[in-house]
C-alpha positions as CSV (number, residue, x, y, z in Angstrom):
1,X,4.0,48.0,27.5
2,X,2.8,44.7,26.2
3,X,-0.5,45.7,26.6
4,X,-0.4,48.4,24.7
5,X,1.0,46.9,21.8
6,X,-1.8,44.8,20.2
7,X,-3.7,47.9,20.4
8,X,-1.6,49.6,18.5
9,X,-1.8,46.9,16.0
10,X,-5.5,47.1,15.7
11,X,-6.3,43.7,17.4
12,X,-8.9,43.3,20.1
13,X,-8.4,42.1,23.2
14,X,-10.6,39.3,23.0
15,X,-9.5,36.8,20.5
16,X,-12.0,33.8,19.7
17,X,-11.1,30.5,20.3
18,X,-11.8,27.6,17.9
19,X,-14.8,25.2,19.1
20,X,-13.3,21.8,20.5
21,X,-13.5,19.1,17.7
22,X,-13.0,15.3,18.8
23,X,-10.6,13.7,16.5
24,X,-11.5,10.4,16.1
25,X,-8.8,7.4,15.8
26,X,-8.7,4.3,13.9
27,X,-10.4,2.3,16.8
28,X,-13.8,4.4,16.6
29,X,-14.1,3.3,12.8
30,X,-13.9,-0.7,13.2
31,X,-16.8,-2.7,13.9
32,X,-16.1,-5.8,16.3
33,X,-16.7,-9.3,14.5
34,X,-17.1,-7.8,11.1
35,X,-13.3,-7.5,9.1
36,X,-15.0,-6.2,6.2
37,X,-17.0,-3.4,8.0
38,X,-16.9,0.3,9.5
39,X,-18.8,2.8,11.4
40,X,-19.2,6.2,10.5
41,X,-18.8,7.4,14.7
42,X,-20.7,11.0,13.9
43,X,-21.5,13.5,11.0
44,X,-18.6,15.6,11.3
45,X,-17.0,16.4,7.8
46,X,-14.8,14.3,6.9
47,X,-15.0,11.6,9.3
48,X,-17.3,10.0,6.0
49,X,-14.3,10.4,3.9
50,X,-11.8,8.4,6.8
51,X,-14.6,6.0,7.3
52,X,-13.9,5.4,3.3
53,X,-10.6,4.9,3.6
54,X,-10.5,2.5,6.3
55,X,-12.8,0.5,4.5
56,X,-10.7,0.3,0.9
57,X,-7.7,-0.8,3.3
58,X,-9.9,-3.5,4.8
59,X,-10.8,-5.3,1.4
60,X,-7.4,-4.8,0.2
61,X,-6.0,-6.1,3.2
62,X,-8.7,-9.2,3.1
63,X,-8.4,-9.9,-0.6
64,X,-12.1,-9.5,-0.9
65,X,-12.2,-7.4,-3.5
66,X,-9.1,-9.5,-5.5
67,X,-11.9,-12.3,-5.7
68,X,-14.5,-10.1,-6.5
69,X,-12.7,-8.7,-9.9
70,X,-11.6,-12.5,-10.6
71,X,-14.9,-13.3,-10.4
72,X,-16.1,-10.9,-12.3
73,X,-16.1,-13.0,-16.0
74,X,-15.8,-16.6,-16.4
75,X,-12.7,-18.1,-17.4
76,X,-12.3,-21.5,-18.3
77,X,-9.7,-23.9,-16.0
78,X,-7.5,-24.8,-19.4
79,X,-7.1,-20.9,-20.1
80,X,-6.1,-20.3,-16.2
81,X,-3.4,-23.4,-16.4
82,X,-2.5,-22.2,-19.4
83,X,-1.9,-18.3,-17.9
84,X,-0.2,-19.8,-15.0
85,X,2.4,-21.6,-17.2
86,X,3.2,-18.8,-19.0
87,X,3.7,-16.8,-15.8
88,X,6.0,-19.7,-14.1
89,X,7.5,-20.1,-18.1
90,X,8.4,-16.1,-17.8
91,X,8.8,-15.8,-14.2
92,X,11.8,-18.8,-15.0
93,X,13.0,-17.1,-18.1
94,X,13.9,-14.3,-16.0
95,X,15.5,-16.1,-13.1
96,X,18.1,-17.6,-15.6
97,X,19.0,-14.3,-17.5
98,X,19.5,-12.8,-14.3
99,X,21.9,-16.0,-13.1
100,X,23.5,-16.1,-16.5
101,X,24.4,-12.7,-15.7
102,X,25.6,-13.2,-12.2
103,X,27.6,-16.1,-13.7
104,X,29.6,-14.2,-16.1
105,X,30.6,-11.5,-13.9
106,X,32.4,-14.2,-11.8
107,X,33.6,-16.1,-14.6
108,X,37.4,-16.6,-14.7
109,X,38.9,-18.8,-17.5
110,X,41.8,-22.1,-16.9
111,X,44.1,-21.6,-19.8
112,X,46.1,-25.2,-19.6
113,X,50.0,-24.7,-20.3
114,X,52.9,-27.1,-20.5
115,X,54.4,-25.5,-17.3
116,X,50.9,-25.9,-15.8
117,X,47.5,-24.0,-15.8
118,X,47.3,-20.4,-15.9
């Protein structure tokens, strides 16, 4: 009975089987003794494309290319001291709003009575 069915369905008997493709992993991209390198293991499609994006991971992940866009102008040491205090000056400002905050939802007030404190 089964046979007969994909016949009657119009499908042939012989269905063709996709070709074999290696996937690759994450191991077959890395180069030993160079962090901020890859291979590209064959010319598959789209092995190019992974061998991309392990290599944006690996300068993000080294700070590489953080230095390289710092780098990129030159910016004198009183202007960086100067950014970095305002940073620390807002990073601060923030801190205390946010405690003055935390403060007054736990703030209870002593109201001092001749019979005692309330």
């Amino acid at each position: 009975m089964q046979k007969d069915n994909y016949k009657k369905k119009g499908f042939n008997k012989d269905f063709k089987k996709r070709p074999f493709r290696k996937k690759h992993n994450r191991a077959d991209f890395y180069l030993e003794g160079c962090p901020e390198g890859v291979k590209v293991p064959d010319g598959e499609s789209g092995t190019l494309e992974r061998a991309l994006k392990y290599l944006k991971r690996q300068l993000k992940d080294s700070e590489k290319l953080l230095l390289v866009k710092d780098r990129r102008y030159f910016e004198k040491p009183s202007a960086k001291r100067r950014k970095q205090m305002d940073r620390a000056i807002a990073m601060q400002k923030r801190y205390d709003k946010m405690m003055t905050r935390k403060d007054k939802s736990y703030q209870s007030w002593l109201v001092m009575t001749p019979r005692g404190a309330k």
